[in-house]
N, C-alpha and C positions, 0 to 999 in steps of 0.2 A: 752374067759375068761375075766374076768372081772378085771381092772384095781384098786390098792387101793387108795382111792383120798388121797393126800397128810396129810389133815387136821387129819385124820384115824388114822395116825401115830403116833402122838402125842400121851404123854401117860396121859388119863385122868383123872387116878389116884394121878398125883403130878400135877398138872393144876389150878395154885391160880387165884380169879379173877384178872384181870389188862386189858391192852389193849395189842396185840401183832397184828404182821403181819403173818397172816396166809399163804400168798402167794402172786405169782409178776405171773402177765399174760400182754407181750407186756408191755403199757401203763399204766394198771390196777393192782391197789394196793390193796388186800382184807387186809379190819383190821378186828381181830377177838377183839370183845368187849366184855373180859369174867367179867360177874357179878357176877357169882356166882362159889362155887365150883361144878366141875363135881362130877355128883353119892356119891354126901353126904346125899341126900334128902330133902335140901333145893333147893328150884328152884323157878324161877321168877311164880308168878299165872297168871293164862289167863289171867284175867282181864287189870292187870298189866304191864304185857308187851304188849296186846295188844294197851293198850293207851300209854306206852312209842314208840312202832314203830309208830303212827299218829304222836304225840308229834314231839320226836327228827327228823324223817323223813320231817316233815313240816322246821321245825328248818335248815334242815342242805340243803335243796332246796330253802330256800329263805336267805340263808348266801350270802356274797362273793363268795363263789366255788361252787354256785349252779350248775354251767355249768361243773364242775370235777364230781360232784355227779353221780355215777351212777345206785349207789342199795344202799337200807338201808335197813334190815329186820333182824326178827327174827331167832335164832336158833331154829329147832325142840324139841331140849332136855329142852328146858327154862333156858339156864343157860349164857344167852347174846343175843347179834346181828353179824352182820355182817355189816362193811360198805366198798363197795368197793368206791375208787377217783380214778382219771388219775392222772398220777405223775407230773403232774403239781403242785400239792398241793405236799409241804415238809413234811414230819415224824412229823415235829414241829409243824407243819399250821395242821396236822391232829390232831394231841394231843390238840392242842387247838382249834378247833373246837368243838371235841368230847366233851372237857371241857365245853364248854357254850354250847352244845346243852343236858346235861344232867345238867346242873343249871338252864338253861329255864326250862326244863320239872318240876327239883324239885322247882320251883316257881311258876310255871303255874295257874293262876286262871280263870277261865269263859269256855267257851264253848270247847270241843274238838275238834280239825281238822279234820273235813274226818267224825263225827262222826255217821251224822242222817243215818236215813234210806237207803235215796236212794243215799247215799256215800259210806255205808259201809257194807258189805259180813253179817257182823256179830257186829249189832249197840249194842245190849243191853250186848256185855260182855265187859266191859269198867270199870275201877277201876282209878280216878283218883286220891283222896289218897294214895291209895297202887304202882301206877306209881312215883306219888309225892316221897316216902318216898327212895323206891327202886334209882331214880335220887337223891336224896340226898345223898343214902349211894352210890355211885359210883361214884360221884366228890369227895367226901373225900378218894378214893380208889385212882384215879388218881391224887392226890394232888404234888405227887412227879415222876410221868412218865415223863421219859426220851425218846427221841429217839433212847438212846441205852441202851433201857429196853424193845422194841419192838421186842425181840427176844424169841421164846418160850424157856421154859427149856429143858434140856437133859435129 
């Protein structure tokens, strides 16, 4: 039988965006980086997130904790990322990260990372406007996260 993964349980009907801590494994910190709301029918476009995960990914591997970093990617459903750290990195050091790696991205001018051909799985769906706007609307979302805001609802 098959186990429910933790994240599952979460009810994704009252699930606002913000950033929370999804779970703790050993050393490893998953943050869930929700952008959007769940099954509202707004959802991040391909395009879009896919140039936010080069973007921010690049961003948060060439930070200070690039050596904590150890996954950044997208959700299936489009409605955020995930980024797991070693708990080396504080609640606070992640919130602030997260913060300038999504004001890079909504800044971002010239070439994408990761993006050509023989870099990327899938070069030509790449939105870097619509990544742009999307990082925009999600540091003004975290403007005020707290480390003891990183807790999902009930």
């Amino acid at each position: 039988m098959l186990r429910k993964i933790a994240s599952f349980t979460i009810n994704h009907d009252t699930l606002a965006p913000g950033m929370y801590i999804s779970r703790i494994d050993g050393d490893c910190i998953t943050y869930d980086l929700r952008c959007k709301w769940p099954n509202r029918g707004d959802y991040l476009a391909q395009g879009a997130l896919h140039t936010l995960e080069h973007l921010v990914a690049t961003f948060v591997r060439s930070s200070p904790w690039s050596e904590q970093v150890v996954y950044f990617g997208p959700m299936g459903c489009r409605t955020g990322f995930y980024l797991i750290l070693r708990d080396a990195v504080t609640h606070q050091q992640a919130i602030d990260l997260v913060k300038a790696a999504f004001a890079f991205a909504a800044d971002f001018t010239g070439e994408i990372p990761g993006a050509r051909r023989i870099e990327c799985g899938n070069y030509l769906e790449h939105d870097l406007p619509g990544a742009k706007a999307e990082a925009a609307a999600y540091v003004q979302l975290l403007s005020h996260v707290t480390p003891d805001a990183l807790v999902y609802p009930d």
